[in-house]
C-alpha positions as CSV (number, residue, x, y, z in Angstrom):
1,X,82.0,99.0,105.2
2,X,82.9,100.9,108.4
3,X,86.3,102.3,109.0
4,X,87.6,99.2,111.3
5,X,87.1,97.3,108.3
6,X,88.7,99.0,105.7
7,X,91.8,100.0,107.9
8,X,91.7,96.0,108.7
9,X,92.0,95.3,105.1
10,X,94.2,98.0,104.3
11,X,96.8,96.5,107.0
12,X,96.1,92.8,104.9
13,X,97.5,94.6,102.0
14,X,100.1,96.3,103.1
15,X,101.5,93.5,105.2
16,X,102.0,91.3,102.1
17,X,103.9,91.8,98.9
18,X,103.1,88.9,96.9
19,X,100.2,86.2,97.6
20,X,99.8,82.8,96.6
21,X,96.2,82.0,95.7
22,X,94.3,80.5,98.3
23,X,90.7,79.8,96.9
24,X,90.2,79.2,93.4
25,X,87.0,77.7,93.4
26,X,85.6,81.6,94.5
27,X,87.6,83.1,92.1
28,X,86.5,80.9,89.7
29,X,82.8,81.1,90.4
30,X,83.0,85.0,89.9
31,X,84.5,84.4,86.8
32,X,81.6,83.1,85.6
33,X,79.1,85.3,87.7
34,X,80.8,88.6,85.4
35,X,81.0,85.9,82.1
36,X,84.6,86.2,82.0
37,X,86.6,83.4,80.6
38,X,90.5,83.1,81.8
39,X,91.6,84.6,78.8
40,X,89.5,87.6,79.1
41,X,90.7,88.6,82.1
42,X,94.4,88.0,81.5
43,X,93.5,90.8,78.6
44,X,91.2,93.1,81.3
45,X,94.6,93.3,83.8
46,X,97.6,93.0,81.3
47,X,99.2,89.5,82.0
48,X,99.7,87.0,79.8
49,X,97.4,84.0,79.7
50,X,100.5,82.0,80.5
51,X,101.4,83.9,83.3
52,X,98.0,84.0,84.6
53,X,97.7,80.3,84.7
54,X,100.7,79.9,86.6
55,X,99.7,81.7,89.3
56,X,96.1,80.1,89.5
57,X,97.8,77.0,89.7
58,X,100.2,78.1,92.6
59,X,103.1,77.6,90.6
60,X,104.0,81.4,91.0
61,X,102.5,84.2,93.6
62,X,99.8,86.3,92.7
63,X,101.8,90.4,92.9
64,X,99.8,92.9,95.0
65,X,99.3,95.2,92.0
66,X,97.7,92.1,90.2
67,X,95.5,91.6,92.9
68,X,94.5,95.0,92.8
69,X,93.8,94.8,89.4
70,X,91.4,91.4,89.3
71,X,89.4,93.1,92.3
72,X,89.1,95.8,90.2
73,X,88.4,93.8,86.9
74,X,86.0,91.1,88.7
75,X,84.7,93.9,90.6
76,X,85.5,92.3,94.1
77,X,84.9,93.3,97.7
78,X,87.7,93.6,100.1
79,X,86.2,90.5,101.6
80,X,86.2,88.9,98.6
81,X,89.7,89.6,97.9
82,X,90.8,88.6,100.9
83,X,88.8,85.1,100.7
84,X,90.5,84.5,97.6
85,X,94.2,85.0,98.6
């Protein structure tokens, strides 16, 4: 990724402090592309199951940090990220 890219997505997350989800379905499909079920990666970035849920289901936004932490679990591009929320 060149450096106009990653300075585009660095100004993506910057810009925003919490995100509602926008794309379930991708975030979904690399669930099961990594074999992960819900569960296990409410465990991989600290949030409750419950909590997690919630937020899938747009009932409460997605916090950058959490973000941050399902790229990082799921092992997700910027692009991917941004795609997603």
């Amino acid at each position: 990724m060149g450096l106009k890219c990653n300075y585009q997505v660095n100004k993506w997350f910057t810009d925003r402090k919490e995100l509602r989800m926008e794309n379930r379905n991708l975030l979904e499909a690399r669930l099961k592309e990594r074999r992960l079920t819900t569960g296990q990666l409410s465990e991989k970035i600290g949030m409750s199951y419950t909590s997690l849920q919630q937020r899938l289901k747009g009932r409460t936004d997605f916090k950058l940090k959490e973000i941050k932490k399902i790229k990082q679990a799921l092992e997700l591009s910027n692009e991917q990220v941004i795609e997603i929320f």
